[in-house]
C-alpha positions in Angstrom: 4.5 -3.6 0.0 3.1 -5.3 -3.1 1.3 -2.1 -4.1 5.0 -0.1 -4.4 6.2 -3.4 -6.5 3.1 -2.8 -8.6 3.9 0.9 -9.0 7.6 0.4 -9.9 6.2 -2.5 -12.4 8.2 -5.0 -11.0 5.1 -7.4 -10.9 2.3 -7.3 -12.8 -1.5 -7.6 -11.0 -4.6 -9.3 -12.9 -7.8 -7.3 -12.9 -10.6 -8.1 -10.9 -11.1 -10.1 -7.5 -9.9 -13.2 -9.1 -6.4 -14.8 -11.2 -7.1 -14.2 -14.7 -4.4 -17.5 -16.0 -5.4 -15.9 -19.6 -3.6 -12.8 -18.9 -0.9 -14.6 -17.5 -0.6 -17.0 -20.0 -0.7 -13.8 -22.6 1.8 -11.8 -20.6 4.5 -15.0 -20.3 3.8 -15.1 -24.3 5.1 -11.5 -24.8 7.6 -11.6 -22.5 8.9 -14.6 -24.6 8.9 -12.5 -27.2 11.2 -10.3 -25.5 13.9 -12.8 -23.4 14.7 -16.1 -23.9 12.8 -18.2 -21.4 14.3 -21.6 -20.2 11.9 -22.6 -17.6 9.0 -21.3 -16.0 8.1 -22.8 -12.7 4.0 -22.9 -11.9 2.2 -23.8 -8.8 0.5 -27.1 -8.8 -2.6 -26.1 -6.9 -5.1 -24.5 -9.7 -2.7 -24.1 -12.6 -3.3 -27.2 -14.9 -5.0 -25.2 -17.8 -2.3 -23.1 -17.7 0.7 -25.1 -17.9 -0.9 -27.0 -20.4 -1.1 -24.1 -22.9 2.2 -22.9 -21.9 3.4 -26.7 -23.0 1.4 -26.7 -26.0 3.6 -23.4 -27.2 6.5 -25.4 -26.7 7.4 -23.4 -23.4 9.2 -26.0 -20.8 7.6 -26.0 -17.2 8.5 -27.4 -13.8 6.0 -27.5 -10.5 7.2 -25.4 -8.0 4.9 -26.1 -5.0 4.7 -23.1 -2.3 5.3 -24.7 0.6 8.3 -24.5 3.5 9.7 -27.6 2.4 10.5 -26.0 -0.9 11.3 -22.9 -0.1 13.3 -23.8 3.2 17.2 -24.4 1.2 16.8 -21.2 0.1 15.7 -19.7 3.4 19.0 -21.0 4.8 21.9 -19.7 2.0 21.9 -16.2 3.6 22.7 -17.8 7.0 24.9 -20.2 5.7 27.3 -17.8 3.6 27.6 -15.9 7.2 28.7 -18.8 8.7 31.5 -19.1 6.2 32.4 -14.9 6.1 32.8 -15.2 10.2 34.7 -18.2 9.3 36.9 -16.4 7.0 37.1 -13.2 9.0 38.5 -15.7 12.3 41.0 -17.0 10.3 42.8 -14.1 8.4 42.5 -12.3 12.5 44.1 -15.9 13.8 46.6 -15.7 11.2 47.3 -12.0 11.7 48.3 -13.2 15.1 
C-alpha cells in the first residue's frame, strides 16, 4: 500500500534503511515555502533534534504521540456520524408516517 502512495507522491520516503530527520527537516522547509504552515505535529519518541530546528526557523510544533489513546477520538467520528445519519433517516421515515 505504501509503495502505490509513494508512486502517486502522496508521501515522500527517506533514502536508505534508516529516517534521514535532515531530509525531513529540508522537505517541511520547502514545503513552507510553498503553503502556509500552522502547525506541524512530530512524534515524541526520537524527534528532539528535529523539532528543535524546526522551532529555531520559527515553525510552531505540537507532540502528537502514536498511540491508541491519541488516535482513538478519531477512530470513533466515522461511527459516530452513522449513529446520527440512521438517526436522521428514522426520524424523516417516523414522520413520513
Amino acid at each position: 500500500m505504501y509503495r502505490k502512495w509513494v508512486n502517486k507522491e502522496w508521501i515522500r520516503v527517506t533514502k536508505g534503511d534508516c529516517i534521514d530527520y535532515d531530509q525531513i527537516r529540508d522537505d517541511i522547509l520547502k514545503d513552507s515555502e510553498q503553503f502556509n504552515i500552522n502547525l506541524i505535529g512530530f512524534d515524541v519518541r526520537n524527534s528532539t533534534q528535529l523539532r528543535t530546528q524546526l522551532q529555531n526557523i520559527g515553525l510552531d510544533v505540537e507532540p502528537f504521540p502514536q498511540t491508541y489513546a491519541r488516535y482513538s477520538s478519531t477512530s470513533k467520528l466515522p461511527r459516530y456520524l452513522l449513529a446520527v445519519n440512521a438517526l436522521i433517516i428514522i426520524a424523516i421515515l417516523f414522520w413520513l408516517g
